[in-house]
TORTOR-520627 format. One record per residue (C-alpha): residue number from 1; residue in three letters; z, x, y. Coordinates in steps of 0.02 Angstrom, whole numbers, plus 32768, in hexadecimal, padded with zeros to 4 digits. Example, Ala and Ser with C-alpha at 12.3 -4.5 7.8 and 13.67 -1.06 7.14 Angstrom:
<rs>
+-------+--------+------+------+------+
: fivex : gudren :   c3 :   c1 :   c2 :
+-------+--------+------+------+------+
:     1 :    ALA : 8186 : 8267 : 7F1F :
:     2 :    SER : 8165 : 82AC : 7FCB :
+-------+--------+------+------+------+
</rs>
This chain:
<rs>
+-------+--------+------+------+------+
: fivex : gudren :   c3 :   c1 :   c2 :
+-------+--------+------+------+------+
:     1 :    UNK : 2A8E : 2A4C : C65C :
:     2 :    UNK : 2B25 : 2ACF : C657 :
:     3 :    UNK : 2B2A : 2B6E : C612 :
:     4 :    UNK : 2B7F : 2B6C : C552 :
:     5 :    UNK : 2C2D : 2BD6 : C537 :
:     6 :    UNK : 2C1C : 2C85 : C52F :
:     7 :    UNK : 2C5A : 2C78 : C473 :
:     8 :    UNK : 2BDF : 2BF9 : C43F :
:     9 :    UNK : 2B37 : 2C55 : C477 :
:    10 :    UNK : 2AD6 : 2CC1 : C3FE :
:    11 :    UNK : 2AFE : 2D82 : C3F5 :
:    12 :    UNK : 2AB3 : 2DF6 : C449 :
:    13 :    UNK : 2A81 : 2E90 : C3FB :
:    14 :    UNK : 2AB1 : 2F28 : C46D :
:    15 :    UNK : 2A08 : 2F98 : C430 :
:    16 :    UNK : 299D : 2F0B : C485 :
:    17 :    UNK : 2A23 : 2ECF : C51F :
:    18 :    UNK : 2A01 : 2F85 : C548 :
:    19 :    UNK : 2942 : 2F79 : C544 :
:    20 :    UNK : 295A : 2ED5 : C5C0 :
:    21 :    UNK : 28FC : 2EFD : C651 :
:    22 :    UNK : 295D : 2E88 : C6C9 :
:    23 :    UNK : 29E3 : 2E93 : C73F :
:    24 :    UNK : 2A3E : 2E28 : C7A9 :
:    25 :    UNK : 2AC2 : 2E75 : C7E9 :
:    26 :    UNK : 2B40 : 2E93 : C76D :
:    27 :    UNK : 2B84 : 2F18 : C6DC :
:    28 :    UNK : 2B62 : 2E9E : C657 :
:    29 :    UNK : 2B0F : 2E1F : C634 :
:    30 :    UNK : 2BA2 : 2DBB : C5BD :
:    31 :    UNK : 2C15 : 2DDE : C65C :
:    32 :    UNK : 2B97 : 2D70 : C6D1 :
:    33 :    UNK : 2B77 : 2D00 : C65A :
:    34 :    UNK : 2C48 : 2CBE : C641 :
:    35 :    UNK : 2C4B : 2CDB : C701 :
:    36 :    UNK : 2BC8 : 2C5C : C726 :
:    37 :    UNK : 2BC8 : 2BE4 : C681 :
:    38 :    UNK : 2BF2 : 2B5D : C701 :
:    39 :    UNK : 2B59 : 2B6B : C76E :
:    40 :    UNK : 2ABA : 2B1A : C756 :
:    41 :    UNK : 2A2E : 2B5D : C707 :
:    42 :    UNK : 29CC : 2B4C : C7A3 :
:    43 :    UNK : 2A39 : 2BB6 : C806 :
:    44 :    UNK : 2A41 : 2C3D : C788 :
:    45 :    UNK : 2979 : 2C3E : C78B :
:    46 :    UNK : 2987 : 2C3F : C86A :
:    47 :    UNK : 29F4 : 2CC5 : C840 :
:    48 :    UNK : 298D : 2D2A : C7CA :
:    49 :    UNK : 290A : 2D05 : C842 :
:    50 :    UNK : 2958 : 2D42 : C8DD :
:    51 :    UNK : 2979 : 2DE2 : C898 :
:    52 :    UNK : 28B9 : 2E2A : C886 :
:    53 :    UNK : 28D0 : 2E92 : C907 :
:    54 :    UNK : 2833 : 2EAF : C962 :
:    55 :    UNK : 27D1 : 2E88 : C8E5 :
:    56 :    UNK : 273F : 2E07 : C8C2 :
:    57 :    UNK : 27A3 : 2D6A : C8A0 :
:    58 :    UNK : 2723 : 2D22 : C83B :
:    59 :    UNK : 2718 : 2DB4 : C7B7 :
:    60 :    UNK : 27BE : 2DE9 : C7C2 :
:    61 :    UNK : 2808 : 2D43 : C7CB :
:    62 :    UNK : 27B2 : 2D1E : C72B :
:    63 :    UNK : 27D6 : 2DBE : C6CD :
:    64 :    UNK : 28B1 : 2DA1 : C703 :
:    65 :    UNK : 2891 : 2CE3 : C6C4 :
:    66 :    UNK : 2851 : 2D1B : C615 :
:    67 :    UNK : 28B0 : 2D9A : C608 :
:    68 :    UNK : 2952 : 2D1E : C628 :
:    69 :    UNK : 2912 : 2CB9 : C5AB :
:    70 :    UNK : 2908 : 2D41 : C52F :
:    71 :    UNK : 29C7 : 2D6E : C563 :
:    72 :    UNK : 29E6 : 2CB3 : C544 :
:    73 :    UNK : 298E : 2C85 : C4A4 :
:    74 :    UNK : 2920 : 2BF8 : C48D :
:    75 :    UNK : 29A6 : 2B62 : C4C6 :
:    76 :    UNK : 2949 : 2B63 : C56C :
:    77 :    UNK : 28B6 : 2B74 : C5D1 :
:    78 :    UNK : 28B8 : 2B8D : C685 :
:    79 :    UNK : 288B : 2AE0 : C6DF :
:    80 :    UNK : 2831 : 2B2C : C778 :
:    81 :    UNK : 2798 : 2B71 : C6EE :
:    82 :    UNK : 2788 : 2AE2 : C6BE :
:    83 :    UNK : 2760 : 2A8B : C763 :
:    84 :    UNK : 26F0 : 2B1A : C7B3 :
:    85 :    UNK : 264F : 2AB1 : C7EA :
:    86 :    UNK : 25A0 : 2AEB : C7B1 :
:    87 :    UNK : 2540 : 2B85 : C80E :
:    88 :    UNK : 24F7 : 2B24 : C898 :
:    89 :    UNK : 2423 : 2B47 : C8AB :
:    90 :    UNK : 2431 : 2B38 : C974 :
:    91 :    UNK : 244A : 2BDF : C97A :
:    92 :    UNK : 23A2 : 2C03 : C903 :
:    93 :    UNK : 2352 : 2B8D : C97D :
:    94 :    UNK : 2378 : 2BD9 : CA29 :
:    95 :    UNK : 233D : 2C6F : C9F5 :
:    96 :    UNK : 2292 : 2C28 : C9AE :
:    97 :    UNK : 228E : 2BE9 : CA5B :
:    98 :    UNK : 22C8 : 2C7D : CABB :
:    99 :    UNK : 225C : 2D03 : CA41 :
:   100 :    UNK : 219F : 2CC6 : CAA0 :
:   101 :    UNK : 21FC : 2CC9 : CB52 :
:   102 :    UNK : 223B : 2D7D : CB24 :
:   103 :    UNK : 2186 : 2DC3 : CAD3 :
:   104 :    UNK : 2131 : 2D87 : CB80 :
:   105 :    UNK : 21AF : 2DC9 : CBEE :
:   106 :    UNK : 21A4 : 2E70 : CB9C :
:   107 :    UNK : 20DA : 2E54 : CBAC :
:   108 :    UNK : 20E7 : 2E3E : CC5A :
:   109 :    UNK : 2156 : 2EDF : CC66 :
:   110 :    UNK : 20D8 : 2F3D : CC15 :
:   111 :    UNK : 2041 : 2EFE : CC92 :
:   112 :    UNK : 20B9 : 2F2D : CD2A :
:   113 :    UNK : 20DF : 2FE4 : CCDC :
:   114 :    UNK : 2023 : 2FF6 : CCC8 :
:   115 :    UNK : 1FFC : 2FAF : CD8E :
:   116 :    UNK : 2089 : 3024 : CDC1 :
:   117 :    UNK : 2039 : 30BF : CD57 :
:   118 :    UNK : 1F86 : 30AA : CDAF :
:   119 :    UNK : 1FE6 : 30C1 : CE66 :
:   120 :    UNK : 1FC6 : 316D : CEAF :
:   121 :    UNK : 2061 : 31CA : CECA :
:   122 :    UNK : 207B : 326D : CF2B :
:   123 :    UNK : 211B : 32DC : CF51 :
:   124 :    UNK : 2110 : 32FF : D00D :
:   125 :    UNK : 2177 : 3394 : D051 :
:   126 :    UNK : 2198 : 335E : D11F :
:   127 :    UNK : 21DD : 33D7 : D18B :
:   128 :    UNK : 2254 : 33B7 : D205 :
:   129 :    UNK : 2256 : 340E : D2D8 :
:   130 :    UNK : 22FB : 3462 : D2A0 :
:   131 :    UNK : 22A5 : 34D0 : D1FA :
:   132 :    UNK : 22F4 : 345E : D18C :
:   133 :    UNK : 2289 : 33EB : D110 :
:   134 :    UNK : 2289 : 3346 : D0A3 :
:   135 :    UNK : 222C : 3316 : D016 :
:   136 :    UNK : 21E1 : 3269 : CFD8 :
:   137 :    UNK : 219B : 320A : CF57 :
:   138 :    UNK : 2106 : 31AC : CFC7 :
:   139 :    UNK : 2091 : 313D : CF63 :
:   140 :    UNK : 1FE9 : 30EB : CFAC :
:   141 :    UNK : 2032 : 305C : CFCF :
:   142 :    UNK : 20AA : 307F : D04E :
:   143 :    UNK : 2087 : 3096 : D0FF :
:   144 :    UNK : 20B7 : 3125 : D17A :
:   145 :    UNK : 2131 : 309E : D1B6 :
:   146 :    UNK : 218B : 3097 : D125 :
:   147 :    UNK : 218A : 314E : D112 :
:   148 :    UNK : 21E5 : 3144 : D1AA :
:   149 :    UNK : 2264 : 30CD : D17C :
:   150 :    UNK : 227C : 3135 : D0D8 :
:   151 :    UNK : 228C : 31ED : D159 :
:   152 :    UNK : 230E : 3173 : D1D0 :
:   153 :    UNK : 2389 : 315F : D13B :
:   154 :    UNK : 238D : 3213 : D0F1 :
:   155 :    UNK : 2390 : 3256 : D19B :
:   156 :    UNK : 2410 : 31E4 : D1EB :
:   157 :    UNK : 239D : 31F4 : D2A0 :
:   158 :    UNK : 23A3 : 3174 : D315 :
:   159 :    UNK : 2312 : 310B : D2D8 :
:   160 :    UNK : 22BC : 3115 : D37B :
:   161 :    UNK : 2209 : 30E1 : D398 :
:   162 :    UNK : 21E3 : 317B : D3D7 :
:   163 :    UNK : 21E6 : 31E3 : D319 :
:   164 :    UNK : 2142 : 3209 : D2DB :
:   165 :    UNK : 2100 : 3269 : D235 :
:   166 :    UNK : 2084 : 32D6 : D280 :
:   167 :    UNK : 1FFD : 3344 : D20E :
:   168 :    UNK : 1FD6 : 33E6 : D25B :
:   169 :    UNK : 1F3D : 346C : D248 :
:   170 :    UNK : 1F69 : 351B : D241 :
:   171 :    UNK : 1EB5 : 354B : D242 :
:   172 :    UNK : 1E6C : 34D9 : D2BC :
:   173 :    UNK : 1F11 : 34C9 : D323 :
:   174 :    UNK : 1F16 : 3421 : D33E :
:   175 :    UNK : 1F92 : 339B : D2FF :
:   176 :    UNK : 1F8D : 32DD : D307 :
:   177 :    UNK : 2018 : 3254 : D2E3 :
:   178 :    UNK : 200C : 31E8 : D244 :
:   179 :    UNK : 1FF5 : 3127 : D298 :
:   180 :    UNK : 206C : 30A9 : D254 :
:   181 :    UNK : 1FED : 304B : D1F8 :
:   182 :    UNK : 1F87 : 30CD : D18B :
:   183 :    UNK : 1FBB : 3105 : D0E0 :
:   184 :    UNK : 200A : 31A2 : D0D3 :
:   185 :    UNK : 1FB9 : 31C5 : D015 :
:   186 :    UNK : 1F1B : 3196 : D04B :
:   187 :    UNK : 1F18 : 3210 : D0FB :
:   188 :    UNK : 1F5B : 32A9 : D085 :
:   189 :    UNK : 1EDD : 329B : CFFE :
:   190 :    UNK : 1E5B : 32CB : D071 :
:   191 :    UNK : 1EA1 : 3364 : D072 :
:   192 :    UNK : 1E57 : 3401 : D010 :
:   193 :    UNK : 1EAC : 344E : CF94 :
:   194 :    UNK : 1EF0 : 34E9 : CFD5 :
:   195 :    UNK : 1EFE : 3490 : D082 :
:   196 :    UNK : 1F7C : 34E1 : D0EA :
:   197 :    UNK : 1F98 : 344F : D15B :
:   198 :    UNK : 2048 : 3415 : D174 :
:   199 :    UNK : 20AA : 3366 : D1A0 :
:   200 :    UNK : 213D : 3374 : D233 :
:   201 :    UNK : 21C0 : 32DC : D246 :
:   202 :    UNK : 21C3 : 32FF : D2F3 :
:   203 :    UNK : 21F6 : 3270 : D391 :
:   204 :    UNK : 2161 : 3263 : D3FF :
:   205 :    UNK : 2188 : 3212 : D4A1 :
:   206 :    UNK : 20D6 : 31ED : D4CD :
:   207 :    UNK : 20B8 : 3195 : D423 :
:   208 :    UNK : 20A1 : 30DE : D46E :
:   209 :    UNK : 2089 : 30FB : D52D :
:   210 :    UNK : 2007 : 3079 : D52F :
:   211 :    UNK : 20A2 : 2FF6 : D522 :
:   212 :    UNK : 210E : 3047 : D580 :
:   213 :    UNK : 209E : 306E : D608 :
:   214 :    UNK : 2009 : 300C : D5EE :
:   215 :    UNK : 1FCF : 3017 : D6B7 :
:   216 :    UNK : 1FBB : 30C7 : D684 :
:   217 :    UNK : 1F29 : 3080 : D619 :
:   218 :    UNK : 1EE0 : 2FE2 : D661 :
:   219 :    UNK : 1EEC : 2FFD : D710 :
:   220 :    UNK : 1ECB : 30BF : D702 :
:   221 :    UNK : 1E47 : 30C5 : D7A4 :
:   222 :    UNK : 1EE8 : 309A : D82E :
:   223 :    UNK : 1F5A : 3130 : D865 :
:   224 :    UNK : 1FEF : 3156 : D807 :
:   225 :    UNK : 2061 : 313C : D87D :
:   226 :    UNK : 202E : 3086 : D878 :
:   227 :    UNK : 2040 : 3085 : D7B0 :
:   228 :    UNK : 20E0 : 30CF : D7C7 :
:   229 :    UNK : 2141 : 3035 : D822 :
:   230 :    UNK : 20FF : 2FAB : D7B8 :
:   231 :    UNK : 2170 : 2F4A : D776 :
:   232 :    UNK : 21A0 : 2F1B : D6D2 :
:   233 :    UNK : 2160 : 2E65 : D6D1 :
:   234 :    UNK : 20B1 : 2E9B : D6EB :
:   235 :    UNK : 20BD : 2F1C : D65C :
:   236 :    UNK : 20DA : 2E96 : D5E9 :
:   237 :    UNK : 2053 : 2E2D : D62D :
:   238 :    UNK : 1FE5 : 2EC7 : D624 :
:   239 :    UNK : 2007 : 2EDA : D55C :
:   240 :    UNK : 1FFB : 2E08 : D529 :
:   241 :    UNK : 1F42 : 2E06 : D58E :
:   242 :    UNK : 1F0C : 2EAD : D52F :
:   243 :    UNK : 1F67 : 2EAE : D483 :
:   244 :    UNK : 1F95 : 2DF6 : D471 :
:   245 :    UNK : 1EF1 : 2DA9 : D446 :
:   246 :    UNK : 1E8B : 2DB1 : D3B6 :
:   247 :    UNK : 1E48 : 2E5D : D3E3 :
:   248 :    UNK : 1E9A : 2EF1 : D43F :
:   249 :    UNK : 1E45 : 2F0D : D4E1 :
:   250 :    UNK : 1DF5 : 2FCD : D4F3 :
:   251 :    UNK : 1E2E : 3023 : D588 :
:   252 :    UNK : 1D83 : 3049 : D5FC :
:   253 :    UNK : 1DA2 : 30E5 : D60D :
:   254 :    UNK : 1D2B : 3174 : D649 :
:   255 :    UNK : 1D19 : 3212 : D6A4 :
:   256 :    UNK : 1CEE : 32D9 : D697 :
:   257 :    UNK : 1D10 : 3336 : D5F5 :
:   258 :    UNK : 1CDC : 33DC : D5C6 :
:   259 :    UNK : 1C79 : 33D3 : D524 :
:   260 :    UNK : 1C79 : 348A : D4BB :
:   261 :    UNK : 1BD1 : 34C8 : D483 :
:   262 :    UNK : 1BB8 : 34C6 : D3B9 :
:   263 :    UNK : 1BF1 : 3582 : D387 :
:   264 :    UNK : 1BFD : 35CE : D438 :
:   265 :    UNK : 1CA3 : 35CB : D49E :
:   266 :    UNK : 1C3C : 357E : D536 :
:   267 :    UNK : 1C8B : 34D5 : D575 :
:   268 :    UNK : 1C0F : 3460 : D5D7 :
:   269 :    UNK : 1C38 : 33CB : D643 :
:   270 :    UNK : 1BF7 : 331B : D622 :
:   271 :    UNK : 1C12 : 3282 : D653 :
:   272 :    UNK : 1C6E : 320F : D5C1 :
:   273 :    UNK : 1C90 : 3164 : D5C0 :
:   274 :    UNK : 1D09 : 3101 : D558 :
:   275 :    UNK : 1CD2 : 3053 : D4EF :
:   276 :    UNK : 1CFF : 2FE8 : D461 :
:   277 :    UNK : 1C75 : 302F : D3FF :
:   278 :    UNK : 1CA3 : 30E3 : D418 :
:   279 :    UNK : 1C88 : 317A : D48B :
:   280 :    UNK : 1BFA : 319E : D4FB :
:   281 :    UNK : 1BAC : 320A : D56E :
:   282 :    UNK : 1B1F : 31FE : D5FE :
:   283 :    UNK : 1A98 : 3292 : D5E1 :
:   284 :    UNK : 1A7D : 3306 : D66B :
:   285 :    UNK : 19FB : 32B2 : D701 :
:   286 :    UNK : 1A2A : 3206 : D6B8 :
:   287 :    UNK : 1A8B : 3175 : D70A :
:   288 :    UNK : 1B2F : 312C : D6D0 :
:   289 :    UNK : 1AD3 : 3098 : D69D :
:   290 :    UNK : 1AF7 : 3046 : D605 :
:   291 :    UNK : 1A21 : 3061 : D5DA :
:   292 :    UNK : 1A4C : 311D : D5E0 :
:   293 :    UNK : 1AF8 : 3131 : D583 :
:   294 :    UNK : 1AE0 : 3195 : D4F2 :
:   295 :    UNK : 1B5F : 317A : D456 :
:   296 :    UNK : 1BCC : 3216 : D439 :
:   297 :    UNK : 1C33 : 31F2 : D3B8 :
:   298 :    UNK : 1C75 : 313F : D358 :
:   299 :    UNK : 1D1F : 312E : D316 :
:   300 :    UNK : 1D1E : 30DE : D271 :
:   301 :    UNK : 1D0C : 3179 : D21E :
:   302 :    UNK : 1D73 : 3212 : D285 :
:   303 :    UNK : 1E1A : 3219 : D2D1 :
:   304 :    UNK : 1E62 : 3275 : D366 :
:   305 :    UNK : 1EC1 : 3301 : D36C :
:   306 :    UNK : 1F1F : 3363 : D40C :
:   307 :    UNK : 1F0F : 3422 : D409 :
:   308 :    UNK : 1F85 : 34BA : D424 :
:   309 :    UNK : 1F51 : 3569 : D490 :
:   310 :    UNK : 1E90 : 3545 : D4A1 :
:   311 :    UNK : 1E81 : 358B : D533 :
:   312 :    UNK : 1EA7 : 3641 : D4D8 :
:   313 :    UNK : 1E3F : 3618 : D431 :
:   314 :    UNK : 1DAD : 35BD : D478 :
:   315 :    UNK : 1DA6 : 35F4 : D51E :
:   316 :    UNK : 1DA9 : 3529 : D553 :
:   317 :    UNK : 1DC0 : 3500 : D614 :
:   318 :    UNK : 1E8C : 34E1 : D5F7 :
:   319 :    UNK : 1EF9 : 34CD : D55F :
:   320 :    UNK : 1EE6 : 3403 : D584 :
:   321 :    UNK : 1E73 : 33EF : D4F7 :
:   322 :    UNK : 1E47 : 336F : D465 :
:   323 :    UNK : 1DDF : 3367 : D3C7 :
:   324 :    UNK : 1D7C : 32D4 : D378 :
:   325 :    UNK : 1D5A : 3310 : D2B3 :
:   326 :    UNK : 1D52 : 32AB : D207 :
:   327 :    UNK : 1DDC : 32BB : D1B8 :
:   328 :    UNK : 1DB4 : 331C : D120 :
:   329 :    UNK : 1D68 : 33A8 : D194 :
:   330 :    UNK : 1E0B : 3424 : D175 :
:   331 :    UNK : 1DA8 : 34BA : D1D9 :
:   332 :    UNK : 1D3B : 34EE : D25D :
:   333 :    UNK : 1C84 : 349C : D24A :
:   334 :    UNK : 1BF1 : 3459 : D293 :
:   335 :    UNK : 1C39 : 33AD : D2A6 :
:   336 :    UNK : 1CD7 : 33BB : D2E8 :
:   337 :    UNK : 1CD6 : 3384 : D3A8 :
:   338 :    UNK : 1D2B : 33EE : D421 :
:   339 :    UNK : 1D5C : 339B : D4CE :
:   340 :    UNK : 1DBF : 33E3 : D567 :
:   341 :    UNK : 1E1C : 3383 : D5F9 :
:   342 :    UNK : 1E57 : 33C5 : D6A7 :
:   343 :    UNK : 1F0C : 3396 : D684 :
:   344 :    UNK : 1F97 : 335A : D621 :
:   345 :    UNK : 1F90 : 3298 : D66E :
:   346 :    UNK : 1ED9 : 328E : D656 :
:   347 :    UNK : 1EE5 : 32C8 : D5A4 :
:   348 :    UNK : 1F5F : 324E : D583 :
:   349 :    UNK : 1EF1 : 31B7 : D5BE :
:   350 :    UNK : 1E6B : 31F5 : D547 :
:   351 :    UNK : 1ED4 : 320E : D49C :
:   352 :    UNK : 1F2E : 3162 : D4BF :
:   353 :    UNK : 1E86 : 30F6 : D4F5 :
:   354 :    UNK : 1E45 : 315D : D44F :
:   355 :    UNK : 1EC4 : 3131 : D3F0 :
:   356 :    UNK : 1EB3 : 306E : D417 :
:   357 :    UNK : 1E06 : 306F : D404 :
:   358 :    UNK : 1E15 : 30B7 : D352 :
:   359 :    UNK : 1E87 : 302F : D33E :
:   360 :    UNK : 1DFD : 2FA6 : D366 :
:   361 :    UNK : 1D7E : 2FEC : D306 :
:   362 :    UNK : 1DE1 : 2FF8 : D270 :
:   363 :    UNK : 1E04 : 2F3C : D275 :
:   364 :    UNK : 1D59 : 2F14 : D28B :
:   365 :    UNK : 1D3E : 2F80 : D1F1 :
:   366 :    UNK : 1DB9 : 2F2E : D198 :
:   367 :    UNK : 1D7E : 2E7C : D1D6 :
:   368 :    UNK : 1CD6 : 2EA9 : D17F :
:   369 :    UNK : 1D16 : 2ED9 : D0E2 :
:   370 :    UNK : 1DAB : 2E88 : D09E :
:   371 :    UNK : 1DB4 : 2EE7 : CFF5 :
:   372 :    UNK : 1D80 : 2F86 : D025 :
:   373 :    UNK : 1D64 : 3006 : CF98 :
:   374 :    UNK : 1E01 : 307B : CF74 :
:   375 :    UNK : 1DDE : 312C : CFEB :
:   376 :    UNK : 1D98 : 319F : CF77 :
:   377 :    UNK : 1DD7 : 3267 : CF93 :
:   378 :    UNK : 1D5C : 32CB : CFC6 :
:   379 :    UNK : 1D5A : 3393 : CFBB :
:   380 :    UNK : 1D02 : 33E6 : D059 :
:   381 :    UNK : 1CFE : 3482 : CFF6 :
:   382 :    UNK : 1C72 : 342D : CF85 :
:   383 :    UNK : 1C05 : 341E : D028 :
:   384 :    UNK : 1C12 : 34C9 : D069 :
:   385 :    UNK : 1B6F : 34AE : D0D9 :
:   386 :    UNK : 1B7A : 33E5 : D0E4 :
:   387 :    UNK : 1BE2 : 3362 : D135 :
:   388 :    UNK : 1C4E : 32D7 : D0CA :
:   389 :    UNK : 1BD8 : 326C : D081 :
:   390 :    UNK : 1C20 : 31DC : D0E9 :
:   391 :    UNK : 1C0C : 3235 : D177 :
:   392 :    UNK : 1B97 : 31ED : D21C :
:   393 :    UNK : 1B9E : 32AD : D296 :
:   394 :    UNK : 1B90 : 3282 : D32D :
:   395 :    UNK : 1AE2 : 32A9 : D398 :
:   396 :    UNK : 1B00 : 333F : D40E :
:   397 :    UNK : 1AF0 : 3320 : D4B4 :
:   398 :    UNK : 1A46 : 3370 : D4D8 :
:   399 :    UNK : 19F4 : 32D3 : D45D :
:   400 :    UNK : 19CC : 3243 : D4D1 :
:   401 :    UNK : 1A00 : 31B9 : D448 :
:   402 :    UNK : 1A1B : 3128 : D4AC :
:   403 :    UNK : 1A8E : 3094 : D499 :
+-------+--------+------+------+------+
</rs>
């Protein structure tokens, strides 16, 4: 089909050509039409359809086409409306099919948010050895190792083995480093309320003598100068035969401690003795015999801490001292252990071979119950004259409980 003489189509009256809604380009719409009478219809509809600019083609294609054909009159109808295909139900049907997928997806979003709700989460201010300080968002699922890894990227330190997040006592003066494994939620909620302990991202180069120098540990009874020249093969064949198996192998360590006397600032000597099961002591007139050992103290249920200027507050033998307490004991009691060494190298040997058997007998706890109960706070401050109720004191060392 061709488009008809200008002189032969119907007139146009001016009121309504200036109502028309459309434009394509051009002052008038008589004008196009003698300019383009020898073009096809379907060009002048591509053209009409080309020039919805930015627009919905579907709507606004349809709105210039009947609005052409109003222009127009009745002597035509636009081909391409009459050969648009049915609404196709594929659409209607993907999105039956997607709907169920989308309702259990959001489901399982929900369940997640409610797991992730339940998590304990503390803000944890950690100071820093310069006076500086960061602060994190720890949950109880993370790990003081993780901690670290968080502290290594906002602090941009060398990511050494030797940083440590250390809690500290003002009131006892003792401190202790956080071990890689515990939880760092779990370790602060056993804190009171108005505790003014504090935690120190500090390096401690002593953190993991006992791989370093394990001959320091395991082969403690020769001379030093003989530990000193071993060589580096025999380290590592030191740490496979004591932390490679199954179980990590105690240190046997024993010798002279000074024990302080409940409430006095007196500081006796005993004989101790390290095991797997825990501390012990041989009374006074008894043998070293295993018969006569007498337990001291077990570690499932304290930790150790190191101690700063006891030799001024408790009048102890030298500043070289540690204490064995539970951990929710925040002050000076009854059942918090006080022990003194003779030097720096011999306290070290005692806080490390501690510190690995703590290690054991928290596996073996573990071992024996594989869904352990979550750690429920407990407020010393509710047991003013009482111990934690999960508590085992230790006997003192004038009760001949034998082993």
């Amino acid at each position: 089909q061709s488009l008809m003489p200008a002189a032969d189509s119907p007139e146009v009256d001016a009121g309504s050509q200036g109502n028309c809604p459309i434009s394509i380009g051009f002052s008038d719409l008589n004008e196009s039409l003698n300019e383009m009478e020898d073009q096809d219809l379907d060009a002048l509809v591509a053209d009409l359809e080309s020039t919805s600019d930015g627009h919905d083609p579907g709507d606004q294609g349809a709105g210039s086409l009947a609005a052409a054909s109003a222009t127009l009159g009745p002597a035509w109808e636009p081909k391409a409306a009459a050969t648009l295909p049915p609404p196709s139900n594929s659409v209607e049907s993907s999105e039956e099919m997607v709907e169920p997928q989308t309702k259990a997806d959001r489901i399982h979003l929900a369940l997640e948010k409610l797991k992730e709700a339940k998590v304990r989460k503390l803000i944890v201010k950690l100071l820093m050895s310069d006076g500086s300080s960061k602060t994190l968002m720890v949950d109880e699922r993370q790990t003081v190792r993780e901690v670290l890894d968080k502290l290594f990227e906002k602090t941009h330190c060398d990511c050494g083995i030797d940083w440590s997040l250390c809690e500290t006592n003002s009131e006892l003066q003792i401190e202790r480093g956080f071990e890689d494994h515990e939880h760092l939620v779990e370790l602060l909620s056993a804190w009171t309320r108005f505790s003014e302990n504090k935690i120190y991202f500090l390096s401690r180069p002593q953190r993991y003598l006992m791989f370093t120098e394990p001959q320091l540990f395991y082969m403690w009874k020769k001379k030093t100068a003989c530990l000193s020249g071993i060589k580096e093969e025999a380290k590592q064949l030191l740490i496979k035969e004591h932390f490679g198996g199954s179980t990590v192998i105690v240190p046997d360590l024993e010798g002279k401690l000074y024990l302080k006397e409940d409430g006095k600032k007196l500081w006796k000597p005993h004989y101790f003795m390290l095991r797997a099961s825990g501390l012990y002591y041989v009374p006074k007139g008894k043998t070293r015999a295993i018969s006569d050992l007498v337990c001291f103290v077990r570690f499932e249920k304290v930790n150790i801490y190191t101690t700063k200027n006891y030799k001024h507050k408790y009048k102890a033998p030298s500043d070289f001292c540690f204490v064995l307490k539970h951990p929710c004991i925040q002050r000076e009691s009854l059942y918090v252990r006080f022990l003194c060494c003779d030097d720096k190298h011999t306290l070290s040997l005692w806080v490390n071979s501690i510190r690995i058997a703590k290690v054991r007998s928290n596996d073996r706890y573990n071992s024996a119950a594989p869904n352990p109960a979550p750690p429920k706070t407990t407020n010393v401050e509710d047991y003013p004259h009482e111990p934690p109720p999960d508590f085992i004191p230790p006997p003192p060392p004038s009760q001949n409980t034998h082993v």
